[in-house]
VOTIVO-384706 format. One line per field, with one value per residue: x, y, z of N, C-alpha, C, O, CB in turn; residue number from 1. Coordinates in nm, 2 decimals, padded with zeros to 4 digits. Each point is the difference from the previous one (the first is absolute). Glycine has a CB too. Example, Ala and Ser with C-alpha at 12.3 -4.5 7.8 and 13.67 -1.06 7.14 Angstrom:
2
n_x = (01.32, 00.15)
n_y = (-00.57, 00.23)
n_z = (00.78, -00.19)
ca_x = (-00.09, 00.09)
ca_y = (00.12, 00.11)
ca_z = (00.00, 00.00)
c_x = (00.09, -00.08)
c_y = (00.12, 00.11)
c_z = (00.00, 00.08)
o_x = (00.10, 00.05)
o_y = (00.00, 00.11)
o_z = (00.07, 00.01)
cb_x = (-00.29, 00.07)
cb_y = (-00.12, -00.17)
cb_z = (00.05, -00.23)
nr = (1, 2)
//
This chain:
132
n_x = (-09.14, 00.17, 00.07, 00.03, 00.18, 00.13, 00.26, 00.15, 00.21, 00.09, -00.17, 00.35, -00.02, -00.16, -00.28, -00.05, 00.03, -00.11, -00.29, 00.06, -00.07, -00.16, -00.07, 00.06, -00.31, -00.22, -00.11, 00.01, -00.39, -00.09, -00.38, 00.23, -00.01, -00.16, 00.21, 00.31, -00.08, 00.30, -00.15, 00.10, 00.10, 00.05, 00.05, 00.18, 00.22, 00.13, 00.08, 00.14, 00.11, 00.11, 00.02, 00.31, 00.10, -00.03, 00.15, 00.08, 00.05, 00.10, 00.23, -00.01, -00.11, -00.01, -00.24, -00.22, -00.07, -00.04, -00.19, -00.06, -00.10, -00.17, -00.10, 00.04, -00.10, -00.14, -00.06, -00.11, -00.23, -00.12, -00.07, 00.04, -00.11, -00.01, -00.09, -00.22, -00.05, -00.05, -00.08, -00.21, -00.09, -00.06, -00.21, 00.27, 00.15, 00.28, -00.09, 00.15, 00.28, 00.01, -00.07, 00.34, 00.18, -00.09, 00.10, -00.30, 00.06, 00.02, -00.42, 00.02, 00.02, -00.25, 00.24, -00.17, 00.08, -00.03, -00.07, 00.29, -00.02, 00.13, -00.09, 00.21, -00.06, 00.45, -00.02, 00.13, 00.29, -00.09, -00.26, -00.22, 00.06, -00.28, 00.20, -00.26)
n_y = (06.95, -00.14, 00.17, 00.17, -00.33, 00.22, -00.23, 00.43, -00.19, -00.24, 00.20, -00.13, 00.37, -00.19, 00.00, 00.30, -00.04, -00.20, 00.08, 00.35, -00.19, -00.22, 00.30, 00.14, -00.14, 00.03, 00.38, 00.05, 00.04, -00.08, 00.02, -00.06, 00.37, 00.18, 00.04, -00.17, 00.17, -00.06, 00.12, -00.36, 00.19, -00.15, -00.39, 00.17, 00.11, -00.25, -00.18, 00.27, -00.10, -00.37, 00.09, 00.33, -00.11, -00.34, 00.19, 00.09, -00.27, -00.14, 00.17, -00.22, 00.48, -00.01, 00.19, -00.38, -00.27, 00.19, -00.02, -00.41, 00.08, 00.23, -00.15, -00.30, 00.24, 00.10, -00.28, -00.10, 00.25, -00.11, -00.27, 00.01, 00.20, -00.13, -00.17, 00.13, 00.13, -00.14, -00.06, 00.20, -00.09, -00.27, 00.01, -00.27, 00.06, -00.29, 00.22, 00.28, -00.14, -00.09, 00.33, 00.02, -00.10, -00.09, -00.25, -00.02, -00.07, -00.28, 00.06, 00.07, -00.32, -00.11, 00.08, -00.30, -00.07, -00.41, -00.15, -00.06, -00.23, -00.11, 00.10, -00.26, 00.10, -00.10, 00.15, 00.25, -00.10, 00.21, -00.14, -00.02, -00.22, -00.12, -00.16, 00.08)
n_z = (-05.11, -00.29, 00.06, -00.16, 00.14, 00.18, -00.13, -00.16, 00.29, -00.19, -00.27, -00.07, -00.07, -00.18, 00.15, -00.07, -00.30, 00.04, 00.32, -00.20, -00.27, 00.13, 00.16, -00.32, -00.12, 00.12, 00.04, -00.39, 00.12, 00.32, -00.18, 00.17, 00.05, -00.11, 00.18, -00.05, 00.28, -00.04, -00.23, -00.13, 00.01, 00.19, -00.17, -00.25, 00.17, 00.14, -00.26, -00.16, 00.28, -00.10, -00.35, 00.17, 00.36, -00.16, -00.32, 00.19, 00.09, -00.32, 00.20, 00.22, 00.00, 00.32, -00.20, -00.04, 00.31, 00.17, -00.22, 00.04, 00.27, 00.07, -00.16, 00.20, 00.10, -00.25, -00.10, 00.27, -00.02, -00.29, 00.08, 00.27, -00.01, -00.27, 00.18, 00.12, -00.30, 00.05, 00.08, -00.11, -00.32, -00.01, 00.26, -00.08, -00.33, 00.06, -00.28, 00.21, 00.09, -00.27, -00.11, 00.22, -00.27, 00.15, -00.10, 00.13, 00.27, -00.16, -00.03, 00.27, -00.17, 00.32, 00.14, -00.07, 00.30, -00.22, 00.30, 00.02, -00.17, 00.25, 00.27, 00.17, 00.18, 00.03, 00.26, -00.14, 00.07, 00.14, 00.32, -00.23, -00.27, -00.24, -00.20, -00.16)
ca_x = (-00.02, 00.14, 00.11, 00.16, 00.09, 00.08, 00.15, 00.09, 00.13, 00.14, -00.05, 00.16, -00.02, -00.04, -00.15, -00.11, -00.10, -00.06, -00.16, -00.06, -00.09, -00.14, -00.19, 00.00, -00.02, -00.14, -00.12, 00.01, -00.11, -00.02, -00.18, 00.02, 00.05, 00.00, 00.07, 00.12, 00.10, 00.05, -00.05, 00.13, 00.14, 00.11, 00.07, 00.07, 00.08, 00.08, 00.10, 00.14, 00.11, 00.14, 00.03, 00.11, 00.10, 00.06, 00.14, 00.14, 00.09, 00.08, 00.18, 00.01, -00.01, -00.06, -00.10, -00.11, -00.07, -00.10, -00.14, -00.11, -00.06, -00.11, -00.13, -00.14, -00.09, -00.12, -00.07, -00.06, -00.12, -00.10, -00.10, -00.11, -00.15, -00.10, -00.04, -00.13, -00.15, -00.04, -00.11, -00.10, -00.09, -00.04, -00.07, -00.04, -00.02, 00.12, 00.04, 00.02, 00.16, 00.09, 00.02, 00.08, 00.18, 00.10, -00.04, -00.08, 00.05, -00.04, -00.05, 00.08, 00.00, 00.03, 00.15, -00.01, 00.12, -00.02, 00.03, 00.12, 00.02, 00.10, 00.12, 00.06, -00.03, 00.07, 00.12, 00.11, 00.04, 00.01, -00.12, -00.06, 00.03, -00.07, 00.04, -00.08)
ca_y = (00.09, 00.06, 00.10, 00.01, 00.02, 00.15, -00.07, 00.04, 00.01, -00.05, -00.04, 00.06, 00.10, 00.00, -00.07, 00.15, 00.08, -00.06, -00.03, 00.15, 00.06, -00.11, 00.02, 00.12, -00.09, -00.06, 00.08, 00.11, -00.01, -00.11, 00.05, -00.04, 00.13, 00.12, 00.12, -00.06, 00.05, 00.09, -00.01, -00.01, 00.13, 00.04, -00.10, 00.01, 00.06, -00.03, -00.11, 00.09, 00.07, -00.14, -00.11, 00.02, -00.02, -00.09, -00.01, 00.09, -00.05, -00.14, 00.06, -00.07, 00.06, -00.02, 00.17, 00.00, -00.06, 00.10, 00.10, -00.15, -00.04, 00.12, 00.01, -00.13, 00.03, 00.07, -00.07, -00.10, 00.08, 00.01, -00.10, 00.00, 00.03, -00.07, -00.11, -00.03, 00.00, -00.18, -00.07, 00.05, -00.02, -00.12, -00.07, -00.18, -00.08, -00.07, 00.02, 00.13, -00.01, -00.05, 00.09, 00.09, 00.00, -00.05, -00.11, -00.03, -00.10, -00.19, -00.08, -00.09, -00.12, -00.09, -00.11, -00.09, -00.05, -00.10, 00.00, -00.12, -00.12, -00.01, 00.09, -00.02, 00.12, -00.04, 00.06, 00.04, -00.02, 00.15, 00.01, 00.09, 00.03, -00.11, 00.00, -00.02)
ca_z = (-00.11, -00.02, -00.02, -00.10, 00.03, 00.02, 00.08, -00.14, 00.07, -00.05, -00.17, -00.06, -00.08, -00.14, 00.06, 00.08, -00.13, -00.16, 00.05, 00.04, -00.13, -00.03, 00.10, -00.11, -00.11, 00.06, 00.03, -00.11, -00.06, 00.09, 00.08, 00.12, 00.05, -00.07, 00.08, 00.10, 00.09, -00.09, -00.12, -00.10, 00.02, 00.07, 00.03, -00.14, 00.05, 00.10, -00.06, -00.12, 00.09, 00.06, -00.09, -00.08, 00.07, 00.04, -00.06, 00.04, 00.13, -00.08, 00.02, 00.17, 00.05, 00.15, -00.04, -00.10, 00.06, 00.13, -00.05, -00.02, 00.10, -00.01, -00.09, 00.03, 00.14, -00.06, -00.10, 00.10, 00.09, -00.12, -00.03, 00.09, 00.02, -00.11, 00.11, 00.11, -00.16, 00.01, 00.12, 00.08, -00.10, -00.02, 00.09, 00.03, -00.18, -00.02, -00.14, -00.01, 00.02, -00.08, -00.15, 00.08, 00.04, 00.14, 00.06, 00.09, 00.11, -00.01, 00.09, 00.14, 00.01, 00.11, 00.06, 00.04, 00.07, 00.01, 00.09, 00.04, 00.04, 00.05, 00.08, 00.13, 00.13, 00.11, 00.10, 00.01, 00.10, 00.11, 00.06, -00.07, -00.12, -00.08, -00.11, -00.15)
c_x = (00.13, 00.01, 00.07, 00.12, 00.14, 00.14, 00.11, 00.15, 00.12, -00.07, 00.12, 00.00, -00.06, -00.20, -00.07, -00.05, -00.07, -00.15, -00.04, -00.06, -00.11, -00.09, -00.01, -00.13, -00.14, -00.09, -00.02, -00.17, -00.08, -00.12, 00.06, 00.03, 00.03, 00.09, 00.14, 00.05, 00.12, -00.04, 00.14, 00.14, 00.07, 00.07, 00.11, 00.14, 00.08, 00.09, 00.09, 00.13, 00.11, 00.01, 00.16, 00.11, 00.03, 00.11, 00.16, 00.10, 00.03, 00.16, 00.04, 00.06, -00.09, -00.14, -00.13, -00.06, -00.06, -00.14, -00.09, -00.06, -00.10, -00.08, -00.07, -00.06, -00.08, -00.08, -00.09, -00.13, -00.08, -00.07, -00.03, -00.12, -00.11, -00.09, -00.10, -00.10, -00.09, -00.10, -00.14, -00.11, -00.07, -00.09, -00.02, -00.01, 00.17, 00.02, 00.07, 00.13, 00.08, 00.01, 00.12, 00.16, 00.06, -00.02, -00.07, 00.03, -00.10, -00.14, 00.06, -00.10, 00.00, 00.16, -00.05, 00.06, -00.08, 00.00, 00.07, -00.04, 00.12, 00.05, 00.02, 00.04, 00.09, 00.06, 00.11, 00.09, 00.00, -00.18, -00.05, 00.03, -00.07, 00.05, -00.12, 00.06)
c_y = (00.02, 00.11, 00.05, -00.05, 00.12, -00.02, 00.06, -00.01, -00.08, 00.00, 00.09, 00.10, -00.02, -00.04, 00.13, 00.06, -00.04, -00.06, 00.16, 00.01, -00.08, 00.03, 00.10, -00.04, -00.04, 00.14, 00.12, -00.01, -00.07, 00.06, 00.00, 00.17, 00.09, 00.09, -00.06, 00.13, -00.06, 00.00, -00.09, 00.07, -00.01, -00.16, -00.02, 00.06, -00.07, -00.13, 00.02, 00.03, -00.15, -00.02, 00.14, 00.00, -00.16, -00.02, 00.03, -00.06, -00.12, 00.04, -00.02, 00.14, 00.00, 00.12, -00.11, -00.14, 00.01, 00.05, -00.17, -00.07, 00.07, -00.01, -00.14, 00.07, 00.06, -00.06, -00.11, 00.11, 00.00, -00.09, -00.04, 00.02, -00.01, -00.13, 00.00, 00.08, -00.11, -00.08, 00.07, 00.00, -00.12, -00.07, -00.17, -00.09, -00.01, 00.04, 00.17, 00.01, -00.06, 00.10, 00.11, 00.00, -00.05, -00.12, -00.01, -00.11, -00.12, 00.02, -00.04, -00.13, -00.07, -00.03, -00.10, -00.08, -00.21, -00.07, -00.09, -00.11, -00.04, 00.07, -00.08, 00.08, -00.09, 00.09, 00.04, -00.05, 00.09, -00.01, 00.09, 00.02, -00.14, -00.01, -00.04, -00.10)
c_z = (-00.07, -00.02, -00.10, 00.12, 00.03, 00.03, -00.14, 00.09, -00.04, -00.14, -00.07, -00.12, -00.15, 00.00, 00.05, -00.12, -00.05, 00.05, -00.03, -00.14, -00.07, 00.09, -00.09, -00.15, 00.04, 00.07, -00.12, -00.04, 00.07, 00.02, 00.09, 00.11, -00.02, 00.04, 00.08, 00.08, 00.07, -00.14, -00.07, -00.04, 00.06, 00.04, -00.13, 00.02, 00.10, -00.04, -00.13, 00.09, 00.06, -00.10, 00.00, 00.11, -00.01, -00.11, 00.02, 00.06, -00.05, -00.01, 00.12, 00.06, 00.14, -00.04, -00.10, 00.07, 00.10, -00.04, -00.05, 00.10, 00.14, -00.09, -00.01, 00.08, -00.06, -00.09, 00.05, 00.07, -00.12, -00.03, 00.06, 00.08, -00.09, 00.06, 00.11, -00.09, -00.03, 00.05, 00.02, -00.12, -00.07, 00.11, -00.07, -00.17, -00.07, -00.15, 00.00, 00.04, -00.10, -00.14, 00.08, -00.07, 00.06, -00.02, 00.15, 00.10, -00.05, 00.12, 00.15, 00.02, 00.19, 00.01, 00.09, 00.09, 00.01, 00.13, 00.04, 00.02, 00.08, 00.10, 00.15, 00.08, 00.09, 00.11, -00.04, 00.13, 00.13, 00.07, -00.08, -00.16, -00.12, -00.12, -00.10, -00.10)
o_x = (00.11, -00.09, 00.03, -00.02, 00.07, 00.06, 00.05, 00.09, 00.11, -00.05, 00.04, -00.06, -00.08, -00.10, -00.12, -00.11, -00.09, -00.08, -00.12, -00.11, -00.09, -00.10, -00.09, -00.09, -00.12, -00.12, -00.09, 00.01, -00.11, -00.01, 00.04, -00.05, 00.12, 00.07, 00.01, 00.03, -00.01, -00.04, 00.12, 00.12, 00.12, 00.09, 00.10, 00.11, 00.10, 00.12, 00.08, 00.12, 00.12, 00.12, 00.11, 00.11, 00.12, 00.10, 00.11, 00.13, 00.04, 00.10, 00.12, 00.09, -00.11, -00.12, -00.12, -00.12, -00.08, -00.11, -00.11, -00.08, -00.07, -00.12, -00.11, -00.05, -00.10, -00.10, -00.11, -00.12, -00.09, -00.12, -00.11, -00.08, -00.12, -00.12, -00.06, -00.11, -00.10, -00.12, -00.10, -00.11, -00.12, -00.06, -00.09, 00.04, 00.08, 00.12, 00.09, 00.06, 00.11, 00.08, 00.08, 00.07, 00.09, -00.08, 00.04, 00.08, -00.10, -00.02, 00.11, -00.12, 00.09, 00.10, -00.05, 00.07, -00.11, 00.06, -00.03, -00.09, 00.10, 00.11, -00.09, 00.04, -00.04, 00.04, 00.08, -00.03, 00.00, -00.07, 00.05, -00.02, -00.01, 00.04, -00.08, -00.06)
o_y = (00.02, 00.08, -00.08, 00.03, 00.04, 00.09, -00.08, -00.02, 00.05, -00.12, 00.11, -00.04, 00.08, 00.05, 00.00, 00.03, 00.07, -00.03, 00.01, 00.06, 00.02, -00.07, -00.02, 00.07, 00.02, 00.00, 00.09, -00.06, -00.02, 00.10, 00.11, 00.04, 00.03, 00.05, 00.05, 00.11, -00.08, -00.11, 00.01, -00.03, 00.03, -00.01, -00.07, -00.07, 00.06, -00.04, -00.08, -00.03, 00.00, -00.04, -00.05, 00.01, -00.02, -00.06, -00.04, 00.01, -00.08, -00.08, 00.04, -00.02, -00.03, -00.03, 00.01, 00.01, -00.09, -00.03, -00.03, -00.09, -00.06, -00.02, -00.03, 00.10, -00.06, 00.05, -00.03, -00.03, -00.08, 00.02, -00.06, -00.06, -00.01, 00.00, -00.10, -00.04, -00.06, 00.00, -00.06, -00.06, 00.00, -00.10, -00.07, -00.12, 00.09, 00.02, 00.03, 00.08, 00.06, 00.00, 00.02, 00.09, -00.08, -00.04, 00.05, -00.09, -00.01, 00.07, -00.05, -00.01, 00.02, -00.01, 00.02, -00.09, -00.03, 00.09, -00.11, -00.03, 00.07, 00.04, -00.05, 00.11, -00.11, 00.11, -00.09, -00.04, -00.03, -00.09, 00.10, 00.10, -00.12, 00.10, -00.07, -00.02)
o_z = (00.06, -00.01, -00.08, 00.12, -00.09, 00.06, -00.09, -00.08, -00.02, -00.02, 00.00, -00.10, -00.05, -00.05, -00.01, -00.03, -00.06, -00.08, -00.03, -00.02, -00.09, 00.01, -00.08, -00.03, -00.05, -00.04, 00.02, -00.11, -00.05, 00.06, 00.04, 00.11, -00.01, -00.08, 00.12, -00.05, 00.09, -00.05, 00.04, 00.00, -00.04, 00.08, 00.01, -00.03, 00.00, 00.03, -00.05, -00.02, 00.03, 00.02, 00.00, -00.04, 00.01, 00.01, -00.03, -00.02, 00.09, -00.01, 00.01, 00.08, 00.00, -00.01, 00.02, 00.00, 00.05, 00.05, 00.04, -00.02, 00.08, 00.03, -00.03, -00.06, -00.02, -00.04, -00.04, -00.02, 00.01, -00.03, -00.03, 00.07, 00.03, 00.02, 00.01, -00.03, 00.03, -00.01, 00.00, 00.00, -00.04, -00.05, -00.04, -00.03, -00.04, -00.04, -00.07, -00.07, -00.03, -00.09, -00.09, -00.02, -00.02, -00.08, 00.11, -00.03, -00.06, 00.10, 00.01, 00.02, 00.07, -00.08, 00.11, -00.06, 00.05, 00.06, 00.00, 00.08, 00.00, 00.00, 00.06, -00.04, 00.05, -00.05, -00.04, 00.10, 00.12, -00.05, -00.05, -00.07, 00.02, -00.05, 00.05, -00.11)
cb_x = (-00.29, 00.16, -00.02, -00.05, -00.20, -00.26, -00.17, -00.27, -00.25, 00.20, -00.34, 00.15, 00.27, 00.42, 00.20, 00.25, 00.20, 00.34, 00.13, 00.28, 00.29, 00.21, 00.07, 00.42, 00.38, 00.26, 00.13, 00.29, 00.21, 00.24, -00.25, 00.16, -00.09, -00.27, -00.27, 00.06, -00.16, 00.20, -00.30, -00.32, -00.19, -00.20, -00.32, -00.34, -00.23, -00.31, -00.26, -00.31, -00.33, -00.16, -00.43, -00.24, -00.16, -00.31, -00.28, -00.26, -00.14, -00.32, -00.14, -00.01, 00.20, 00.41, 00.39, 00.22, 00.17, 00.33, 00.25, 00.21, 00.26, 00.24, 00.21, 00.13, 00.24, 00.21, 00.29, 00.38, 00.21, 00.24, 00.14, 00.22, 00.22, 00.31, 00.26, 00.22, 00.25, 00.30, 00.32, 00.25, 00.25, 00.26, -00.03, -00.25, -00.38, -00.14, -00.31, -00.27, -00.16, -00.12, -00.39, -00.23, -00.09, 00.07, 00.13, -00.22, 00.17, 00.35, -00.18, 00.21, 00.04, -00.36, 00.23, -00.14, 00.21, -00.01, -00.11, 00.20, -00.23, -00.10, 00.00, 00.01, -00.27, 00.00, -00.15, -00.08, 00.09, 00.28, 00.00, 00.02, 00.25, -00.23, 00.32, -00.01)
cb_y = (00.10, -00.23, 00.02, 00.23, -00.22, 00.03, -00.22, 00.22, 00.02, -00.04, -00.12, -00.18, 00.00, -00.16, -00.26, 00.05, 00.01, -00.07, -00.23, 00.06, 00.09, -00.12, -00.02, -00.01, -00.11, -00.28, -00.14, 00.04, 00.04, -00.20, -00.20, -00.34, -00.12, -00.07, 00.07, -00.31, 00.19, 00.09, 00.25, -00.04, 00.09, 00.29, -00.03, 00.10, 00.10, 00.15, -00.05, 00.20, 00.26, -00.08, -00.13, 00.11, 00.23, -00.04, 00.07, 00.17, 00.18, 00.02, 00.15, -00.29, 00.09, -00.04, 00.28, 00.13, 00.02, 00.14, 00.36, 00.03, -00.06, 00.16, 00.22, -00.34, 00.08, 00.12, 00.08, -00.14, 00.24, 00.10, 00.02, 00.05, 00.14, 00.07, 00.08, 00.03, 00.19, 00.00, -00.01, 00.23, 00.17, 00.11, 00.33, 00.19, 00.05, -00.22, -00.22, -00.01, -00.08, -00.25, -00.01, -00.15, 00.21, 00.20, -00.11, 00.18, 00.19, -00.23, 00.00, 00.23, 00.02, -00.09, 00.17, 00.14, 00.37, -00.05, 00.22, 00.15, -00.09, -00.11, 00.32, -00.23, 00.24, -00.27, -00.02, 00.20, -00.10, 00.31, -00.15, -00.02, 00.29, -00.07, 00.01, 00.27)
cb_z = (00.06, -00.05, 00.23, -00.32, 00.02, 00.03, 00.25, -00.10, 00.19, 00.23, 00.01, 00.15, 00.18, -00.03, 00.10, 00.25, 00.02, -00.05, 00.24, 00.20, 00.04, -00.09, 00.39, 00.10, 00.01, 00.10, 00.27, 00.00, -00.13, 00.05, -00.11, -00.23, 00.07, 00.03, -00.09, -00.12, -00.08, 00.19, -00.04, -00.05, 00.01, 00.03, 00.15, -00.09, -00.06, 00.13, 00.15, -00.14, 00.07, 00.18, -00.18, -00.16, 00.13, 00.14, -00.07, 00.05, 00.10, -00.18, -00.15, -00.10, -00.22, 00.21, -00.07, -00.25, -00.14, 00.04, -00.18, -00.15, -00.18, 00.05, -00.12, 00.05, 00.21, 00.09, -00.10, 00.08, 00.19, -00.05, -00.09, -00.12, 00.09, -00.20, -00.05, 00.29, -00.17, 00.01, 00.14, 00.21, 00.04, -00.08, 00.15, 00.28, -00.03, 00.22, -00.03, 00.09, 00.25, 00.20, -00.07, 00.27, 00.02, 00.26, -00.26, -00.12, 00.28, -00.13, -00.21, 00.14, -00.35, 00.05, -00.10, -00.10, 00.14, -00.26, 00.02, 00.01, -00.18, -00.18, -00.18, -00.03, -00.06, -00.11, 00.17, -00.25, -00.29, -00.17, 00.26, 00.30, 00.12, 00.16, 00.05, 00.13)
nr = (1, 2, 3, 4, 5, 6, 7, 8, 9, 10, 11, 12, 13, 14, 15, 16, 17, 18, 19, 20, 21, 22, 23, 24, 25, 26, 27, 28, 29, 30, 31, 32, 33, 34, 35, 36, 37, 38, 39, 40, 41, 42, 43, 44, 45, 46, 47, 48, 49, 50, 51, 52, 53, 54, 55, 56, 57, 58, 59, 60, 61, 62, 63, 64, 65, 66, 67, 68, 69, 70, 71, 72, 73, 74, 75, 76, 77, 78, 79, 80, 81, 82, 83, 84, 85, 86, 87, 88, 89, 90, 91, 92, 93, 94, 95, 96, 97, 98, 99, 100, 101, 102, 103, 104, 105, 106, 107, 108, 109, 110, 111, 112, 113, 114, 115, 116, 117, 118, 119, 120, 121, 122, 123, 124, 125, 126, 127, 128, 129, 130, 131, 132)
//
């Protein structure tokens, strides 16, 4: 079944803003999700509250790249839970995720293991020991 993707942890500050406001964008009016929980509002609110610290902490103030990074976290918890909204609401319909924003999970692909050619089976030198 797919998924949204919930992996915001290394997603580099600028790249964060600019997917939060493109899920923003995308669930603003979303049939797919009349009721989001968390509401828009408060995902709105959380990505004003980082867009104006991540300005702040461009001064490489320690106090102002502390609070920008608090408020990632709160921006991450926010779309994450947006995120299993998501999912849950969507049950599985791939058009209804992809109107979302997020990025959705891949197909899983077989793995194919082929079966060795060539192989030699000799005696080690030590006991109990084999080389390949």
């Amino acid at each position: 079944m797919k998924k949204v993707i919930n992996n915001f942890a290394r997603v580099p500050d600028g790249i964060l803003e600019s997917k939060t406001h493109s899920i923003i964008s995308s669930m603003t009016g979303n049939a797919h999700f009349p009721t989001p929980t968390p509401t828009l509002a408060q995902l709105e609110t959380a990505a004003d509250n980082y867009s104006s610290a991540l300005v702040k902490a461009g001064t490489g103030n320690r106090a102002d790249v502390a609070d920008k990074n608090a408020k990632r976290q709160v921006l991450i918890d926010v779309l994450t839970s947006l995120g299993m909204y998501v999912t849950f609401a969507a049950n599985g319909d791939v058009v209804a995720l992809l109107s979302s924003g997020f990025e959705i999970s891949k197909d899983r692909q077989p793995a194919v293991i082929t079966k060795p050619e060539i192989v030699r089976l000799e005696n080690g030198l030590s006991s109990g020991e084999l080389l390949l």
